[in-house]
C-alpha positions in Angstrom: 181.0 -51.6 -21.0 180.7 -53.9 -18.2 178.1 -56.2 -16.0 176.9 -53.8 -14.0 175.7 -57.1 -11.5 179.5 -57.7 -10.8 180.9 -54.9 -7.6 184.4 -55.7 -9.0 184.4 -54.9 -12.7 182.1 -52.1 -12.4 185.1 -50.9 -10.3 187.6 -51.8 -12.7 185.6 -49.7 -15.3 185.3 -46.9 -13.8 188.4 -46.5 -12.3 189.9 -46.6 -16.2 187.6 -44.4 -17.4 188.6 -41.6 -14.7 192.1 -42.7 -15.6 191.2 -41.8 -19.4 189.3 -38.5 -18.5 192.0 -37.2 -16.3 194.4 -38.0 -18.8 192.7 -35.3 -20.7 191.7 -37.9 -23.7 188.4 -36.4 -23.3 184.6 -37.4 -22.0 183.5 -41.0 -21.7 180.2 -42.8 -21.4 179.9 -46.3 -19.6 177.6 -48.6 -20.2 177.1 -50.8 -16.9 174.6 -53.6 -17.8 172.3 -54.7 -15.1 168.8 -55.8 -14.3 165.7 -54.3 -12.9 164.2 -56.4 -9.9 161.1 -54.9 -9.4 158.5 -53.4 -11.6 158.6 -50.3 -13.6 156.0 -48.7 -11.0 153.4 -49.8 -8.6 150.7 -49.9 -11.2 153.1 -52.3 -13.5 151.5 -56.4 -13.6 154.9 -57.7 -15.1 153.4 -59.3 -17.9 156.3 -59.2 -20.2 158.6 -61.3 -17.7 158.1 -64.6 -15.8 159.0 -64.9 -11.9 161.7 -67.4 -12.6 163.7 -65.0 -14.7 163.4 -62.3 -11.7 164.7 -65.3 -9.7 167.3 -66.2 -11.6 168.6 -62.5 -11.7 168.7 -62.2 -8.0 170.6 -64.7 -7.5 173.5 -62.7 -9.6 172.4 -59.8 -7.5 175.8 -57.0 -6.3 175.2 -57.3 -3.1 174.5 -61.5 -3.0 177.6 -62.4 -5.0 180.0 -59.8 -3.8 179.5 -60.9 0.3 179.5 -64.6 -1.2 183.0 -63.5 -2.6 184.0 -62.0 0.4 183.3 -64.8 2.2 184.6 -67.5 0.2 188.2 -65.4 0.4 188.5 -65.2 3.9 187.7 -61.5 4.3 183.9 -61.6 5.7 182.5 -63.3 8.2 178.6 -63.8 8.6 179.1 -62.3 12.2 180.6 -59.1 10.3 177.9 -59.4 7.4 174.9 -59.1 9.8 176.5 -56.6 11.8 177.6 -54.5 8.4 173.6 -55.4 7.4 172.3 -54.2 11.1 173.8 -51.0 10.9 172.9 -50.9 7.3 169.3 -51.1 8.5 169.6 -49.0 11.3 170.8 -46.2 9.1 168.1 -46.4 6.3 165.3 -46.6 9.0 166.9 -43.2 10.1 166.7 -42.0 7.0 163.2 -42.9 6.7 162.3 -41.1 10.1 163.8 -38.2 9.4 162.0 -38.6 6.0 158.8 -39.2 7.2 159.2 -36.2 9.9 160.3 -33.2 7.2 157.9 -30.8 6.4 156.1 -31.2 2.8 157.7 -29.4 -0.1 155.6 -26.2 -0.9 153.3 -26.2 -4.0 154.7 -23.7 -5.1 158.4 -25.1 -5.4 157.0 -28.0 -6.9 158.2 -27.4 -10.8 161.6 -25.1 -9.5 164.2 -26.7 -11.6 162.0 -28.3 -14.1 162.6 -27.4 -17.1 160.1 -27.0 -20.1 160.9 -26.0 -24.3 158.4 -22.8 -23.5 160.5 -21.1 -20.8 163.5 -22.9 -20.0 164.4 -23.4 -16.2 161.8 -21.8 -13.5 
């Protein structure tokens, strides 16, 4: 188990769980603990959860506390952040496009690999 908010120990955690797998101890399950920004869909008012607790989460965000420790040791700049964060965004926009430009799956390939009790996989 770990925070799953923290770059570092999920790291840690995983690298000793391959350790323990490759030692041939046998399967392991981790549990990295994190927390969900945005809503469970589109349609989902957030009733059960205040905006300052989102907030207050963010602010423990990966991304936010792992550049802030990066920066605070010496070993990123905010000249290499927003560079790292340009191409970053050049590369999901890319993404996108290329997205956005496939052709639609067919209607008919919609349920391939979906499995039901009745018939197993299509």
């Amino acid at each position: 188990s770990a925070d799953g908010m923290d770059i570092v120990a999920v790291h840690h955690t995983a690298k000793d769980a391959v350790a323990y797998v490759r030692s041939g101890a046998g399967p392991m399950f981790l549990e990295l603990r994190t927390y969900r920004f945005r809503a469970h869909s589109m349609y989902d008012a957030e009733l059960y959860r205040q905006k300052a607790e989102v907030d207050a989460w963010k602010t423990r965000g990966p991304i936010h506390t792992f550049t802030a420790r990066l920066k605070a040791e010496g070993k990123l700049t905010e000249d290499m952040f927003a560079a790292l964060d340009a191409d970053v965004e050049a590369e999901v926009a890319r993404a996108v496009a290329f997205a956005d430009a496939a052709a639609w799956e067919p209607v008919e390939a919609l349920l391939n690999d979906v499995y039901t009790t009745a018939g197993g996989p299509r």
